[in-house]
C-alpha positions as CSV (number, residue, x, y, z in Angstrom):
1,X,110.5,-8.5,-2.5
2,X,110.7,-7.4,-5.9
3,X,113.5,-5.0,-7.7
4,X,115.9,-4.4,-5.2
5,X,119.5,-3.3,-6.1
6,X,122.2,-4.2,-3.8
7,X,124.5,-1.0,-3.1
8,X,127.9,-1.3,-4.3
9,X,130.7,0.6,-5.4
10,X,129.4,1.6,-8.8
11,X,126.1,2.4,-8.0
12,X,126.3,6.1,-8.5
13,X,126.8,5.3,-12.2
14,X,123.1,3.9,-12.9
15,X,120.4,5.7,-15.0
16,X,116.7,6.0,-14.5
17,X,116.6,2.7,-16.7
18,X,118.5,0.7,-14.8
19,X,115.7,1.2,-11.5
20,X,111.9,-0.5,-11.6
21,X,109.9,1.2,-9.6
22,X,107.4,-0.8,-8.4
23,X,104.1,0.7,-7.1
24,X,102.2,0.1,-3.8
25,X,99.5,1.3,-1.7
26,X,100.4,2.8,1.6
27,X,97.2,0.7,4.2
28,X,99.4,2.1,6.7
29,X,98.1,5.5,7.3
30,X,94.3,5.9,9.4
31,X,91.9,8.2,9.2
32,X,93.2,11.7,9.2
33,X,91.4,13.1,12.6
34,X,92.5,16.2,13.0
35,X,94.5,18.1,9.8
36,X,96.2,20.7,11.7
37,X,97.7,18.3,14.1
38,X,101.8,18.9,15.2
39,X,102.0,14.9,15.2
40,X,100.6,14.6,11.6
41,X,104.3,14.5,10.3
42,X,105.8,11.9,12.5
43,X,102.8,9.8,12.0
44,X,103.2,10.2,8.2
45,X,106.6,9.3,8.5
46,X,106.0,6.2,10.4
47,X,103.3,4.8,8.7
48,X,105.6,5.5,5.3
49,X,108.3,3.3,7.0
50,X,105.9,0.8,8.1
51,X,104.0,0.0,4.7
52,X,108.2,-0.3,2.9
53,X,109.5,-2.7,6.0
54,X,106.0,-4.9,5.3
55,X,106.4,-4.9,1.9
56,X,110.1,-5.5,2.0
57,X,110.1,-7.4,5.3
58,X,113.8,-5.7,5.8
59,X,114.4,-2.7,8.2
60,X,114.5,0.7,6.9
61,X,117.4,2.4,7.8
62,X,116.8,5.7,5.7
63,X,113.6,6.8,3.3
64,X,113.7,9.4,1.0
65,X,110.3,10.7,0.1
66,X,110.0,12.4,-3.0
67,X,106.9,14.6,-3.9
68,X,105.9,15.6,-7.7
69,X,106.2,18.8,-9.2
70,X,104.9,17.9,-12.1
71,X,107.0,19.4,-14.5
72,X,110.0,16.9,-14.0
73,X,108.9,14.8,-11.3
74,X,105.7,13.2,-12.0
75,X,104.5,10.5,-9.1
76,X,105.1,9.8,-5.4
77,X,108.1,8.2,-5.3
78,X,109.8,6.5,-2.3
79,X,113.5,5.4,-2.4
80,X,114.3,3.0,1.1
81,X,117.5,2.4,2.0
82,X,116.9,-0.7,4.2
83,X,119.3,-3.6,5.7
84,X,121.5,-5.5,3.8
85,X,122.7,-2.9,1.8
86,X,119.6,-2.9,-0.7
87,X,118.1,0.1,-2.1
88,X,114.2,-0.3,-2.8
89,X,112.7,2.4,-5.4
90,X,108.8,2.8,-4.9
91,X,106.3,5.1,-6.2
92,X,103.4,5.2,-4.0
93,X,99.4,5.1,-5.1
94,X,97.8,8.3,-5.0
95,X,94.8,7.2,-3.4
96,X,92.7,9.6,-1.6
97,X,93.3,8.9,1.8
98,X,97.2,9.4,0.9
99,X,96.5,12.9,-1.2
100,X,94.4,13.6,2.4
101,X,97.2,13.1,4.8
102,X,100.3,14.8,2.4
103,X,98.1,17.8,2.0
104,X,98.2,18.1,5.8
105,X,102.1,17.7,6.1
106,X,103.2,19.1,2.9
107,X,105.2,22.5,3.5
108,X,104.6,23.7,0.4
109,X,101.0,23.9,-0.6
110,X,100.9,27.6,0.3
111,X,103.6,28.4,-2.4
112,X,104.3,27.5,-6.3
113,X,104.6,23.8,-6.4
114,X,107.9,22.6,-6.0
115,X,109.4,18.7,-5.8
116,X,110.3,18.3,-2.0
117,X,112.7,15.5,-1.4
118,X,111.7,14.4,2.6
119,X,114.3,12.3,4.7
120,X,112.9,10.1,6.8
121,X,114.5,7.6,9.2
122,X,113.0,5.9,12.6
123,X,114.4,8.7,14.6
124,X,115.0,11.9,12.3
125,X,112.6,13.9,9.7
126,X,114.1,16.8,7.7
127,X,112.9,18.0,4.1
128,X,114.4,20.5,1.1
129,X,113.2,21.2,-2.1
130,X,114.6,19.1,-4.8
131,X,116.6,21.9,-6.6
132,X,118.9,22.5,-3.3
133,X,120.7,19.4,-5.5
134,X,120.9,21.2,-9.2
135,X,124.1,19.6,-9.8
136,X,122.5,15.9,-9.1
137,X,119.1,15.5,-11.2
138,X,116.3,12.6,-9.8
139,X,115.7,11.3,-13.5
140,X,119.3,12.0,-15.4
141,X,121.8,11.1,-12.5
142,X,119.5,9.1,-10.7
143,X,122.4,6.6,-8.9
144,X,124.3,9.7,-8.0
145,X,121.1,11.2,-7.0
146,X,120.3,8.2,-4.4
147,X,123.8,7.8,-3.6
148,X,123.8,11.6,-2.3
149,X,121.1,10.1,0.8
150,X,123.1,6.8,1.2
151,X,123.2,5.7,5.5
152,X,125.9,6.2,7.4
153,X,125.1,1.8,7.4
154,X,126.3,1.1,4.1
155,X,129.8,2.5,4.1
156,X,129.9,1.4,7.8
157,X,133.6,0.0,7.0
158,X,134.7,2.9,5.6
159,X,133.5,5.5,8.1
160,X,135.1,3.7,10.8
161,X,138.3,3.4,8.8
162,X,138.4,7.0,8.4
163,X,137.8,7.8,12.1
164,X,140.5,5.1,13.2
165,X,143.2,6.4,10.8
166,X,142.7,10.3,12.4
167,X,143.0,8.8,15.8
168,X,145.8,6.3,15.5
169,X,148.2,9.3,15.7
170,X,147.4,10.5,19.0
171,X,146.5,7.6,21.1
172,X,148.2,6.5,24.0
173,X,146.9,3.8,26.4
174,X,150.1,3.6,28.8
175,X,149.6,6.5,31.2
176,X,151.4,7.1,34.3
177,X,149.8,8.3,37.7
178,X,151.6,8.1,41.1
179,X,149.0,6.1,42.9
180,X,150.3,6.5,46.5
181,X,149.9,10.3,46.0
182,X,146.3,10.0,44.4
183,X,145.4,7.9,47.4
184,X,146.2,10.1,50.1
185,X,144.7,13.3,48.5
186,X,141.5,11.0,47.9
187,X,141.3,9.9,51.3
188,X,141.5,13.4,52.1
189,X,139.2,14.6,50.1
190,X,136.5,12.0,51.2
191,X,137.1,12.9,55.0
192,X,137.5,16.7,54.5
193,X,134.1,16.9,52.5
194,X,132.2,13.9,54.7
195,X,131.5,11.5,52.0
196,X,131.2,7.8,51.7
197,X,132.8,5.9,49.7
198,X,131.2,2.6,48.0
199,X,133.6,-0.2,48.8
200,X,135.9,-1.4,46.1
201,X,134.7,-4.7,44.3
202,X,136.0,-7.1,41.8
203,X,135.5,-5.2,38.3
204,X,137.1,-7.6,36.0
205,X,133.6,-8.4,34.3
206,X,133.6,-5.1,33.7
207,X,136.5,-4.7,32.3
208,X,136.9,-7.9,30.2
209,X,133.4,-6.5,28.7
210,X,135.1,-2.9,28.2
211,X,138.0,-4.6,26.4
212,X,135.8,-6.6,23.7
213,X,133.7,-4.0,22.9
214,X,136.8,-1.2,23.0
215,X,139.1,-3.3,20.8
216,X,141.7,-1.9,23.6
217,X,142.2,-2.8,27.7
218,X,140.6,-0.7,30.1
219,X,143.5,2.0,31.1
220,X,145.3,0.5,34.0
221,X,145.0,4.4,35.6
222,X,141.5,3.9,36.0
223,X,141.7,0.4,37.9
224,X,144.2,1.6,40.2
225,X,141.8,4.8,41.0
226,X,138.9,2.6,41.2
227,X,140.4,0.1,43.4
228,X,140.1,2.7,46.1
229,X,136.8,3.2,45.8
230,X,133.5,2.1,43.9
231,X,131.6,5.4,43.4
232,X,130.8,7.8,46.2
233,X,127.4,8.1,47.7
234,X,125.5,11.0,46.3
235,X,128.4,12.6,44.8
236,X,129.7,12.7,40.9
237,X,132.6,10.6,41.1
238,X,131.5,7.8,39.4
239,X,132.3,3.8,40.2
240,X,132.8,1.1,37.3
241,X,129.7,0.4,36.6
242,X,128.4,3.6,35.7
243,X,131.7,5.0,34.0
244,X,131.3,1.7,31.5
245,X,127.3,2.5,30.6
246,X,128.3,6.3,29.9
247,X,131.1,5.1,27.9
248,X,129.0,3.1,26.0
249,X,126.5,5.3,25.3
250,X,129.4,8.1,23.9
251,X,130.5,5.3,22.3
252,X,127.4,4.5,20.4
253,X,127.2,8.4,19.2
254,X,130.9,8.1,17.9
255,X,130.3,4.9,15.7
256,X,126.8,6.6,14.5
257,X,129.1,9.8,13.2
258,X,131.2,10.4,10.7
259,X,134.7,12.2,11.1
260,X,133.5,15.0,9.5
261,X,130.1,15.4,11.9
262,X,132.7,15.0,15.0
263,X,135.3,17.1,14.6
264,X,135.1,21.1,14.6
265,X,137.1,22.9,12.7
266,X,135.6,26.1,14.0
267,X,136.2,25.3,18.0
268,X,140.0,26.6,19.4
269,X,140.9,25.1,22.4
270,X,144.5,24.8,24.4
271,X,145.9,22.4,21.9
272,X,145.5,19.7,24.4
273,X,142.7,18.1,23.4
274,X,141.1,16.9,19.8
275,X,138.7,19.5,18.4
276,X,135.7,16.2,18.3
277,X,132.8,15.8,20.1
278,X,133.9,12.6,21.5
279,X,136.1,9.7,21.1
280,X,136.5,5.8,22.7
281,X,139.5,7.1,24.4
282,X,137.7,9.9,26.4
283,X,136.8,7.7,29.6
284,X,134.1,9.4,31.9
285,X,134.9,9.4,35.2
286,X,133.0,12.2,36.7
287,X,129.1,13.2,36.2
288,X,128.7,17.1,35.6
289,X,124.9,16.3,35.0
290,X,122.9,16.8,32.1
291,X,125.1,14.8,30.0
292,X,128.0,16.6,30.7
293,X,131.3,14.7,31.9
294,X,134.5,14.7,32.9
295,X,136.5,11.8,31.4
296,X,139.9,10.5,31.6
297,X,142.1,12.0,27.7
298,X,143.6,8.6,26.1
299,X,144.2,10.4,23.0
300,X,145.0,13.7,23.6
301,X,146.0,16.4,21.3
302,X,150.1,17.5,20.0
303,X,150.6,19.7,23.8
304,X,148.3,17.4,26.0
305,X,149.3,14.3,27.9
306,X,147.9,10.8,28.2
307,X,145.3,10.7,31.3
308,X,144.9,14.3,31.3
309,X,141.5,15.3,32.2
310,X,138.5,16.8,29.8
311,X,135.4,18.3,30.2
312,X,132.9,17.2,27.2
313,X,129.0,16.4,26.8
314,X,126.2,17.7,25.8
315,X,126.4,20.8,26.2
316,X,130.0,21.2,24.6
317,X,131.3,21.5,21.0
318,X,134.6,19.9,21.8
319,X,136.2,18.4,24.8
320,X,138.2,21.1,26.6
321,X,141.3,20.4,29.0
322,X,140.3,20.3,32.7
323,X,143.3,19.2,35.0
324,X,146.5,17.9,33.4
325,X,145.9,15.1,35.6
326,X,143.7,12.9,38.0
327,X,146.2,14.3,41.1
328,X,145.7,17.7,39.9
329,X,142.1,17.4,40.0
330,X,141.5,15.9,43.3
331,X,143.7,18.6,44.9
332,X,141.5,21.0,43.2
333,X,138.1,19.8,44.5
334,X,140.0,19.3,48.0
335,X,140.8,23.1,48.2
336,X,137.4,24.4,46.7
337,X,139.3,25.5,43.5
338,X,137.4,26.2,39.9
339,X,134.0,26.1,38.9
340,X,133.2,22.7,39.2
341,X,133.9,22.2,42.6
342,X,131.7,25.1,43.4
343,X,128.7,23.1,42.2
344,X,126.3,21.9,44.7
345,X,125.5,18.5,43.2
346,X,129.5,17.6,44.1
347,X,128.8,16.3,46.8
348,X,125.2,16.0,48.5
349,X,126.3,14.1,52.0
350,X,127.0,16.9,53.9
């Protein structure tokens, strides 16, 4: 691979001189069949990605796309942000079957030519027009140009730092729960509604794996809840199995995010819990459907408590106080009480 630039602290600082950009062919992209095509873009997209990751034999993380105007921006020019922290400046061959397939995708050919800078990742497409960043020019600031587009994978450090310095403040791991009193409502609730329960098992694979990849045990609130049970049988309450694959897939979504793209500054709730989307410390415990949950609060807001119970997912902004506890909550879908226990897909066994 030639002239790549390892990302680094001063990178914002280069000039246009300081970047080769090499020049290749994109043989990624087939015959265009069909010009009008919705797919057009995403194949586009992918075969762009393609042609860098064989040329670079790295994984793409981002690639920006940046189209001429010719006025200040003169050639096709590809910037890849790919693994390893190295940040790959191309311009691409206008060859004909290339002009072919960007006149098919490009937004702009109905108005007066304008650069377009197109963001392109395995999973995402999104483009603006190169002067929504006046302050930041492509040929006179070009390292704090590139740097504006950097992946959320080269500052991974940092971004985590920042999102375990908010929480710090407001976790707390050693909630209490009067177990005897959450059993016999449970019982209750299972023979009241006619459920079955799935018998308690050994979880402490499940747990041991929850602890490495949490950095923190699994709540001792939760194993005392879910040594009464393992699940229920057609019902929401989840057993440990599934609550540890939904964590880990909210967890994945946290360590993608930044702080800033999780927390909403322009949600109120009760004070109770954090105005984010979600955290490692919200534990789901019970399946609302469509990706909506409600989870056990390990770090709850300046009036919650420790195990108090949110509704997040989805479908919500922030997670929103529930039940100020498990107890509270099982009483509640004992005596029919709320929204959620008026849904049908509570329990099914009846």
């Amino acid at each position: 691979m030639n002239n790549p630039i390892l990302y680094s602290e001063g990178f914002k600082a280069l000039k246009w001189n300081d970047f080769n950009f090499k020049t290749i062919q994109i043989n990624t992209l087939s015959a265009l069949k069909d010009p009008r095509h919705y797919n057009n873009c995403f194949i586009f997209r992918d075969s762009l990605i393609k042609a860098v990751e064989e040329v670079s034999r790295k994984k793409v993380f981002k690639l920006l796309f940046i189209t001429p105007d010719y006025k200040t921006v003169y050639k096709f020019y590809i910037i890849a942000y790919l693994e390893g922290k190295i940040v790959f400046p191309l311009t691409i061959e206008n060859t004909p079957l290339f002009k072919e397939w960007f006149t098919a995708i490009d937004d702009e050919k109905d108005k007066d030519l304008i650069s377009t800078i197109y963001n392109f990742s395995h999973s995402s497409y999104s483009s603006q027009p190169i002067t929504n960043l006046e302050h930041m020019t492509f040929h006179e600031n070009t390292g704090g140009f590139i740097n504006q587009f950097i992946p959320n994978e080269f500052i991974a450090e940092q971004l985590a730092k920042e999102k375990a310095d908010f929480l710090n403040p407001y976790i707390q791991l050693k909630a209490q729960i009067n177990i005897e009193e959450v059993k016999q409502t449970f019982e209750t609730l299972i023979k009241t509604k006619g459920l079955t329960i799935n018998s308690p098992t050994n979880n402490d694979a499940i747990y041991d794996a929850f602890e490495k990849e949490a950095g923190f045990p699994f709540p001792q609130i939760i194993k005392a809840y879910l040594s009464l049970h393992n699940g229920i049988d057609r019902c929401a309450i989840m057993g440990a199995e599934t609550i540890y694959k939904e964590w880990k897939q909210w967890k994945a979504i946290y360590d993608d995010w930044t702080q800033e793209e999780l927390l909403d500054t322009y949600t109120t709730n009760q004070g109770k819990a954090l105005l984010m989307y979600t955290t490692p410390y919200w534990i789901p415990f019970f399946d609302l459907s469509n990706g909506n949950f409600l989870a056990f609060d390990f770090a709850p807001n300046t009036k919650g408590t420790a195990g108090q119970i949110i509704r997040y997912g989805a479908d919500q902004e922030i997670g929103y106080i529930h039940a100020d506890n498990l107890h509270t909550f099982l009483k509640s879908l004992l005596n029919n009480e709320g929204e959620i226990e008026d849904h049908e897909w509570f329990y099914t066994a009846q």
